[in-house]
ROBA-791834 format. One record per residue (C-alpha): residue number from 1; x, y, z. Coordinates in Angstrom, 3 decimals, decimal comma, m for minus. Layout:
// residues N
{node NUM {X Y Z}}
...
This chain:
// residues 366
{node 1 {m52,590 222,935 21,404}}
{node 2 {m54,054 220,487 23,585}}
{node 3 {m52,782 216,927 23,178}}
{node 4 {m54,709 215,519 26,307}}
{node 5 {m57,642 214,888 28,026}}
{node 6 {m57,774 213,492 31,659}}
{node 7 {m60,988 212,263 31,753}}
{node 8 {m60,283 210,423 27,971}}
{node 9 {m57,332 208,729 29,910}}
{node 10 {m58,904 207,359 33,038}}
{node 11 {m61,875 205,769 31,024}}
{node 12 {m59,341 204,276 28,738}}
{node 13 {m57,099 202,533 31,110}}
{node 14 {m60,385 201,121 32,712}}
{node 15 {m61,192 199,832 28,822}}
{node 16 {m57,806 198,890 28,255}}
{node 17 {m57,660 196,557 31,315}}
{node 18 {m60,818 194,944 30,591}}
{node 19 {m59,903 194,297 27,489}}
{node 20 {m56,480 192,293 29,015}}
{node 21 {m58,655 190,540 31,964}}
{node 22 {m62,181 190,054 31,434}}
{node 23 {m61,789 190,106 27,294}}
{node 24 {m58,566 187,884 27,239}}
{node 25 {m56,977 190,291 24,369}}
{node 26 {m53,375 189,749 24,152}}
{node 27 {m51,562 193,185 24,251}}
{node 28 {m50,898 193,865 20,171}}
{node 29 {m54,312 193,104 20,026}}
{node 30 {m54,691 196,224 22,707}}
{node 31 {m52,562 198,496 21,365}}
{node 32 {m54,081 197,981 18,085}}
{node 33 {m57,504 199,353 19,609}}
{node 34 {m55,055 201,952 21,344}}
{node 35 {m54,244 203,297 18,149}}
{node 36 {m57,881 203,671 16,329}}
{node 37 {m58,719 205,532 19,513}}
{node 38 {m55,710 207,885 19,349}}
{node 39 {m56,940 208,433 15,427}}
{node 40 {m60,444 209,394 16,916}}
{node 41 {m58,853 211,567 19,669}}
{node 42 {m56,562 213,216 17,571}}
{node 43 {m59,474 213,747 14,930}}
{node 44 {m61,351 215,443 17,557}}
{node 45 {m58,779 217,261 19,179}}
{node 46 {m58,992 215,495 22,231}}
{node 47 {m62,822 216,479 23,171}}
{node 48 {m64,312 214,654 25,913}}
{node 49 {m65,828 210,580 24,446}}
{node 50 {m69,172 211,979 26,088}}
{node 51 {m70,000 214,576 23,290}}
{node 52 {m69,420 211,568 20,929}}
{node 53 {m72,503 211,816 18,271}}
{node 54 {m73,479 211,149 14,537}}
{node 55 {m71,611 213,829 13,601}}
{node 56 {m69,005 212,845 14,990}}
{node 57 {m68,722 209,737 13,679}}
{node 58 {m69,612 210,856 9,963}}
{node 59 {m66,523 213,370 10,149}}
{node 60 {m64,225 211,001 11,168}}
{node 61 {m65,063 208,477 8,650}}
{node 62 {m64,523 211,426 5,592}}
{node 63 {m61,053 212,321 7,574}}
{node 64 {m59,826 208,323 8,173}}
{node 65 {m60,554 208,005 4,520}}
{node 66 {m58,560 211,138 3,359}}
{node 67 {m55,555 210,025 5,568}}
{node 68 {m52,445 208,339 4,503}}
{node 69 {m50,603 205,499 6,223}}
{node 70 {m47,517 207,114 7,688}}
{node 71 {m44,343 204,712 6,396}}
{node 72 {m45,911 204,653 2,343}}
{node 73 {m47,200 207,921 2,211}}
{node 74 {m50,095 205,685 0,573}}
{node 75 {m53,701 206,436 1,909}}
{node 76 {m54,635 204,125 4,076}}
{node 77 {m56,599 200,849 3,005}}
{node 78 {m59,860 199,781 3,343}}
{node 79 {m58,909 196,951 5,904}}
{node 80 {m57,332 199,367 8,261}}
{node 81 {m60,244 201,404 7,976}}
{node 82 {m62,304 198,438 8,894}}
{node 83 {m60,218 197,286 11,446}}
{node 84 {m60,193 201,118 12,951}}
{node 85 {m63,824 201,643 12,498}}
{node 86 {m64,661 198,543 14,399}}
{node 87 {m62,270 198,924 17,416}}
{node 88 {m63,825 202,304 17,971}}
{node 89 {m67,566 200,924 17,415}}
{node 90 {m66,912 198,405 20,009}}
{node 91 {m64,938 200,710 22,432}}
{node 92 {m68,022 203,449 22,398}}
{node 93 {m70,298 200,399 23,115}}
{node 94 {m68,744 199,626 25,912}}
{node 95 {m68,187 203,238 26,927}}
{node 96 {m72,595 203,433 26,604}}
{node 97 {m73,008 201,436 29,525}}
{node 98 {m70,350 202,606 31,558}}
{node 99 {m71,318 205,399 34,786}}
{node 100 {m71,382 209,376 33,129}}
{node 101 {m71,101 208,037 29,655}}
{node 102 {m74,485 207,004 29,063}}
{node 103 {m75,918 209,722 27,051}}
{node 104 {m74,172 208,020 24,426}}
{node 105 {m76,610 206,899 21,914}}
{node 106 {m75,984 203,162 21,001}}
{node 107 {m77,819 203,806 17,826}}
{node 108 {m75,705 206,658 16,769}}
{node 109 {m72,542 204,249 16,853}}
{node 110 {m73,744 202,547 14,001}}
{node 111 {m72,844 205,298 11,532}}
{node 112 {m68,967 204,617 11,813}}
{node 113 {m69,762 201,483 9,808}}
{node 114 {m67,961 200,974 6,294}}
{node 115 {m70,551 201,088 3,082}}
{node 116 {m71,171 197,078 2,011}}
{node 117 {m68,621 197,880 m0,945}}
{node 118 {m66,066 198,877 1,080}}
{node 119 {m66,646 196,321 3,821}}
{node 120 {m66,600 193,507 0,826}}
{node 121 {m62,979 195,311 m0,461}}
{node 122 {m61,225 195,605 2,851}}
{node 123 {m62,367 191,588 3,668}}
{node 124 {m60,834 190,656 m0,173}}
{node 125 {m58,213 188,534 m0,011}}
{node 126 {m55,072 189,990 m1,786}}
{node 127 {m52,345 188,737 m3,985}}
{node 128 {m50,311 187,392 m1,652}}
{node 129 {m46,205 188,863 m1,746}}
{node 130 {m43,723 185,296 m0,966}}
{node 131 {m40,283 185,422 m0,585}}
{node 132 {m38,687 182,728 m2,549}}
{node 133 {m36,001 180,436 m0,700}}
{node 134 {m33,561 181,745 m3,485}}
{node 135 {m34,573 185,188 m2,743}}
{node 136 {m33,878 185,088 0,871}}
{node 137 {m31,026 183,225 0,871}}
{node 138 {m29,246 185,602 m2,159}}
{node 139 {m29,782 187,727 0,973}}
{node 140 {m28,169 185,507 3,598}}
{node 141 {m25,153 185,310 0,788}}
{node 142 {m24,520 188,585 1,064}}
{node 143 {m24,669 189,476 4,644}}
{node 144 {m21,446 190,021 6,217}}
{node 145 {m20,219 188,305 9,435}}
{node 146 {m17,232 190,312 10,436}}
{node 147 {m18,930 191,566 13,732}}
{node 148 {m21,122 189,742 16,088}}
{node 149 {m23,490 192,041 15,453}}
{node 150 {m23,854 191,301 11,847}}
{node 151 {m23,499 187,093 12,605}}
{node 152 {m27,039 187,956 15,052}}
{node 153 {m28,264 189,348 11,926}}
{node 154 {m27,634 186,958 9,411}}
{node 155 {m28,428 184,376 12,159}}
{node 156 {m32,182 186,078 12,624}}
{node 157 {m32,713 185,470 9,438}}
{node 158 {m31,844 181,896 8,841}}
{node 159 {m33,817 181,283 11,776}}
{node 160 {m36,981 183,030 11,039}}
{node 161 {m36,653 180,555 8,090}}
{node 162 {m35,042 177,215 9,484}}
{node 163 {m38,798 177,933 11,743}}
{node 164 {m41,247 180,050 10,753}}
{node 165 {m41,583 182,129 14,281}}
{node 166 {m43,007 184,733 14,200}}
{node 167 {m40,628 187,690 14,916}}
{node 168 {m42,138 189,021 18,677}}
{node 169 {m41,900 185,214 19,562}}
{node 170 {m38,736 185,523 18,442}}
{node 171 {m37,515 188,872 20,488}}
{node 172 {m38,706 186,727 23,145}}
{node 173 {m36,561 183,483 22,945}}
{node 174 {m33,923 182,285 25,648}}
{node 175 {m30,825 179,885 24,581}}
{node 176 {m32,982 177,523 26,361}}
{node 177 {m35,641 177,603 24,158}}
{node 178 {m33,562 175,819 21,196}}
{node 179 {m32,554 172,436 21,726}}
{node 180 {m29,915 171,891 18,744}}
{node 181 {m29,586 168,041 19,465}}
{node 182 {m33,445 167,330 18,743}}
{node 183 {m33,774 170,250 16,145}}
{node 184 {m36,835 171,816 18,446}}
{node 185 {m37,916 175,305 19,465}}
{node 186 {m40,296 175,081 22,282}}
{node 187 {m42,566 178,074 22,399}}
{node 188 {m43,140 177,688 26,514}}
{node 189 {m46,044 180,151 27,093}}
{node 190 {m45,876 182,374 29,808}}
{node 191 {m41,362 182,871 28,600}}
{node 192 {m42,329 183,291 25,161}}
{node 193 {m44,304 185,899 23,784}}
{node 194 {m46,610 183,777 21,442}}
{node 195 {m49,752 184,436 19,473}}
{node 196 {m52,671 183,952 21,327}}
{node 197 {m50,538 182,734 24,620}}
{node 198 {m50,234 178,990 23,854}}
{node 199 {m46,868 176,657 24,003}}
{node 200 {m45,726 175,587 20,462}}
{node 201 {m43,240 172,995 19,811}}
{node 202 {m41,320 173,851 16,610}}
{node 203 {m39,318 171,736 14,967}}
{node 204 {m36,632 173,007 12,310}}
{node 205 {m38,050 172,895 8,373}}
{node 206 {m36,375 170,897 6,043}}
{node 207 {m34,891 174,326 4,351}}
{node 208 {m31,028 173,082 3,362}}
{node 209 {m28,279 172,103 5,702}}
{node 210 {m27,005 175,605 5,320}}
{node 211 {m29,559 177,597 6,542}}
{node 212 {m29,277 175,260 9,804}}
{node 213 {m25,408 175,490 10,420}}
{node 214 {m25,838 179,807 10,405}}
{node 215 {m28,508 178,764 13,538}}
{node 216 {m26,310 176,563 15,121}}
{node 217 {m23,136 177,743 14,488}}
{node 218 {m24,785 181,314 16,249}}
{node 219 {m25,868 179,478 18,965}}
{node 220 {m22,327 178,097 19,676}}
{node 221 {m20,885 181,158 19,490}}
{node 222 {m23,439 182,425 22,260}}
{node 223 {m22,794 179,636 24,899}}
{node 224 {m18,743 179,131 24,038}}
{node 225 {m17,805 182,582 22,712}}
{node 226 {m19,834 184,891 25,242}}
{node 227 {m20,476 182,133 27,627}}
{node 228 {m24,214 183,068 27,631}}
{node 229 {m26,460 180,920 29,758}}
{node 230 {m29,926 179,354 29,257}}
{node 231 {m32,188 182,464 30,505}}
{node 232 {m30,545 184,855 28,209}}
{node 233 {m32,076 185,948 24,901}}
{node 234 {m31,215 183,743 21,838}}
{node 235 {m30,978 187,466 20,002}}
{node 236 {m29,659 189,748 22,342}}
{node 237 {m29,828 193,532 21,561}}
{node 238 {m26,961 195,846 20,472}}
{node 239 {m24,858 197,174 23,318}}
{node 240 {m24,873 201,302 22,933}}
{node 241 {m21,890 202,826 24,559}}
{node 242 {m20,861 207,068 23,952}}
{node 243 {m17,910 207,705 21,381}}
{node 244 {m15,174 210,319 21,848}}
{node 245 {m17,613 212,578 20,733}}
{node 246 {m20,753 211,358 23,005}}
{node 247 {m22,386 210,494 20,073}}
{node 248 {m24,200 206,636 20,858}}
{node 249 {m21,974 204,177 18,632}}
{node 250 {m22,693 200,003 18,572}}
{node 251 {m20,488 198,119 21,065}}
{node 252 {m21,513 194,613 20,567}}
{node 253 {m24,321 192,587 22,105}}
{node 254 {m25,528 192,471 25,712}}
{node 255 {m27,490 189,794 27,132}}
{node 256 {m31,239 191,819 27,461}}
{node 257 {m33,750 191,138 25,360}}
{node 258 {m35,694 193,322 22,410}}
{node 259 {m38,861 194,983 24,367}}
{node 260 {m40,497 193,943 20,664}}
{node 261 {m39,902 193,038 17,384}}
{node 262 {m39,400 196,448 15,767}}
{node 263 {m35,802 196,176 15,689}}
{node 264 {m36,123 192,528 14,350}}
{node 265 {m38,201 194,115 11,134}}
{node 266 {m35,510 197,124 10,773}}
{node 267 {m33,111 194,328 10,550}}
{node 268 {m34,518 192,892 7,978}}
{node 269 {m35,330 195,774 6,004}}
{node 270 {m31,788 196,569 5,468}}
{node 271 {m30,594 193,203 4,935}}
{node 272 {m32,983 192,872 2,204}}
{node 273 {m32,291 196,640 0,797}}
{node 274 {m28,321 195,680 0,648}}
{node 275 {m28,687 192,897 m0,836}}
{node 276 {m30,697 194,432 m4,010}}
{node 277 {m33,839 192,034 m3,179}}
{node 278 {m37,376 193,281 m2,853}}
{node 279 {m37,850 194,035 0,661}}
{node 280 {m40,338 191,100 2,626}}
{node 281 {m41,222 191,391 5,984}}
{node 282 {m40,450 188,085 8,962}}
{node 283 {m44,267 187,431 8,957}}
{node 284 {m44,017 186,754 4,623}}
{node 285 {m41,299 183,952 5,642}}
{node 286 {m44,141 182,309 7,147}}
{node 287 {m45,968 181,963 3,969}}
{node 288 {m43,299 180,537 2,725}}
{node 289 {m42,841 177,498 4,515}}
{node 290 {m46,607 176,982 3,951}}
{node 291 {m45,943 176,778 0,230}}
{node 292 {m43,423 174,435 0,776}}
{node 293 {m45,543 172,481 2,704}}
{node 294 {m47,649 172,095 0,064}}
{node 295 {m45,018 170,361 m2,296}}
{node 296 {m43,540 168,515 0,148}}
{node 297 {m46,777 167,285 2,152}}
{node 298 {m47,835 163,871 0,203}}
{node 299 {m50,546 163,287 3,256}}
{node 300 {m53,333 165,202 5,248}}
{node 301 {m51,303 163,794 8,137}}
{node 302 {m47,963 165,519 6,446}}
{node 303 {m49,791 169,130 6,087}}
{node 304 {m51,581 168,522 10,009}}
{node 305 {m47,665 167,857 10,874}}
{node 306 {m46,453 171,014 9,138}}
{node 307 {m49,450 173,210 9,987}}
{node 308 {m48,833 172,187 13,489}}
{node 309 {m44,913 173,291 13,359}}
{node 310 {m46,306 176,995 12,365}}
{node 311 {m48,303 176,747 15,526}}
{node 312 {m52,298 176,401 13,687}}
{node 313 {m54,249 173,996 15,748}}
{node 314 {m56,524 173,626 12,304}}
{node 315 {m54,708 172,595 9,056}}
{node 316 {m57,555 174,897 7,650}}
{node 317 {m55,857 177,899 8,743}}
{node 318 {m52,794 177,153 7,266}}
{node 319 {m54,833 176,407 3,802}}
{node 320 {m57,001 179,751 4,368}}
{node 321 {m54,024 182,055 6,108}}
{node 322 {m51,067 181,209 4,147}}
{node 323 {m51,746 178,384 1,108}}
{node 324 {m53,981 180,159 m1,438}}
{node 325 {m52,124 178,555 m4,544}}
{node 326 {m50,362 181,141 m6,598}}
{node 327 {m52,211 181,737 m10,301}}
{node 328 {m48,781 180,279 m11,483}}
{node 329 {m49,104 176,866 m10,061}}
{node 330 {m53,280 177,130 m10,315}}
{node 331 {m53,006 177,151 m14,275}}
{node 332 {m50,329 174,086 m13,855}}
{node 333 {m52,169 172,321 m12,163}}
{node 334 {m55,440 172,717 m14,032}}
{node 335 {m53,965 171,856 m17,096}}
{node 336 {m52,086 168,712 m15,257}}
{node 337 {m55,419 166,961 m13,929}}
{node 338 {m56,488 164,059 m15,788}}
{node 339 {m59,114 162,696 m14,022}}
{node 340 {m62,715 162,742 m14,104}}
{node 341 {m65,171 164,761 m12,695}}
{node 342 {m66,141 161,732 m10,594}}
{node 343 {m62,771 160,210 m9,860}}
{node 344 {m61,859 164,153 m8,761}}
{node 345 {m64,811 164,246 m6,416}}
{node 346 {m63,935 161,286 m4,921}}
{node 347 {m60,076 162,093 m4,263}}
{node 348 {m61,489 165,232 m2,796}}
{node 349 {m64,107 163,702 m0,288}}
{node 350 {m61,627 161,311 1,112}}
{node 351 {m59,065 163,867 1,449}}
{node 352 {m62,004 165,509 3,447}}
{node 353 {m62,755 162,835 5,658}}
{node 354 {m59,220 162,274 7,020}}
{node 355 {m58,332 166,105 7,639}}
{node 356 {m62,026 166,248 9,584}}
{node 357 {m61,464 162,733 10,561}}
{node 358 {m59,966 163,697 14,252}}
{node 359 {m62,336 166,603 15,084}}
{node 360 {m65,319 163,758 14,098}}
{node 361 {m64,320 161,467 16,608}}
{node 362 {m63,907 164,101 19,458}}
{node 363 {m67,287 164,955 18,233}}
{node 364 {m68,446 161,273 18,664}}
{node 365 {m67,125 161,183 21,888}}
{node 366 {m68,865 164,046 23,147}}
């Protein structure tokens, strides 16, 4: 069965590096596209990208949308069949202009576009799932610390809260990185592996006293315990050494770093499983915080502060990303506003003007 095609590969790694140099894509961006053109290739059985046609794309549309999403067993949802659909359409438009590929019609890409009802399902915004902070920290409760290994565990977690990092960030993080005495995270870009490839400076969230002390009682233990130094990872990886019966058994931490954050998510999976708690991925903690922020924020200049510790230049994409109000809280609130139409419209255009307030003046000055 062939599960290759030479000429497939060389065209790709030419695509794949222009999309790293000349189209700035950070690489899970990249291995995203990777992935929608492994569907196609597999779909095809690995045919050459220059016999690519309508037909083509018509059959692999009605196979994507019979598929199901390995892990649920689920078929797969409209937004990953967007999101496929449209890394392939813009990989075969680049491939159209490139040397022995241009008998590709540019037209005939067109038909691996979504119907305008599916398009307008995949781009609705779901009910978003939130971990509660007594959810997640029933599930710090119950985490043992007998082993270092389980005290880096429980200590992921806190810290994925105490910050809001998001978890490859987070495989990425020296003992450096945290400075305990000012409560800060700095996100240095080019050591840390953040979104988009920009420094943050994260300070800890106002999440409890205890949920700092797992963080910086782990830390200790890193610098005093293993005498760890400043370029080694804030959550090393679990040493595997060979039992009696060469069978790979746990022997502690070492000081290398996680290559990504699929071990951080596995953690968390079974730290949510044994603890009896609906299962929430890091990213969710995230969402989180921005509620939070939201109760605790009495000024745009409080929510630009907090939006700014999650690493979003705009305080818009906190409200858009990660503040839609739940329909809990909408109905409270609806039925706790007293003012007037007017006096309502009024609150809401100042509010306005300060949050745009900042991007006005640069504006001005311009």
């Amino acid at each position: 069965m062939t599960t290759f095609n030479p000429d497939n590969e060389r065209i790709k790694r030419a695509y794949f590096e222009w999309q790293k140099e000349a189209n700035r894509k950070n690489q899970s961006t990249i291995e995203n596209i990777r992935q929608a053109i492994d569907r196609y290739e597999t779909d095809t059985k690995y045919q050459n990208f220059k016999t690519f046609n309508k037909e083509k794309a018509k059959a692999f549309k009605r196979h994507l949308t019979e598929s199901n999403a390995v892990l649920s067993g689920e078929p797969l949802s409209k937004s990953t069949l967007l999101s496929t659909l449209r890394h392939l359409k813009d990989f075969f438009k680049w491939l159209a202009y490139q040397k022995n590929y241009r008998s590709i019609d540019i037209h005939e890409i067109e038909y691996l576009n979504l119907s305008e009802t599916e398009i307008r399902i995949a781009q609705t915004q779901k009910r978003q799932r939130v971990p509660t902070i007594e959810q997640i920290k029933k599930v710090l409760a119950v985490m043992p610390t007998t082993t270092e290994i389980e005290q880096r565990n429980r200590a992921l977690i806190a810290f994925t809260l105490l910050t809001g990092i998001r978890d490859n960030a987070i495989a990425s993080l020296c003992l450096k990185h945290i400075k305990l005495d000012e409560e800060l995270v700095e996100q240095v870009v080019g050591e840390v592996r953040t979104k988009a490839s920009k420094t943050i400076y994260t300070y800890f969230f106002p999440v409890g006293e205890d949920i700092k002390q797992i963080v910086i009682d782990w830390v200790h233990y890193l610098i005093e315990k293993r005498l760890f130094n400043g370029d080694d990872p804030l959550f090393p990886r679990t040493k595997l050494t060979l039992d009696a019966n060469n069978a790979f058994t746990s022997a502690g931490i070492e000081p290398v770093f996680w290559k990504s954050a699929n071990q951080i998510r596995k953690i968390f999976k079974q730290a949510f499983e044994n603890a009896g708690v609906e299962y929430f991925a890091p990213h969710s903690f995230r969402k989180t915080l921005a509620r939070i922020g939201e109760i605790l924020c009495k000024t745009p200049e409080d929510f630009k502060a907090w939006s700014q510790n999650l690493g979003h230049e705009q305080v818009l994409t906190t409200f858009n990303s990660y503040g839609n109000v739940p329909e809990y809280r909408q109905g409270e609130i609806i039925k706790n506003l007293k003012q007037s139409p007017d006096e309502q419209e009024d609150r809401i255009a100042q509010k306005v003007v300060l949050l745009l307030k900042p991007q006005i003046t640069i504006g001005q000055q311009n």
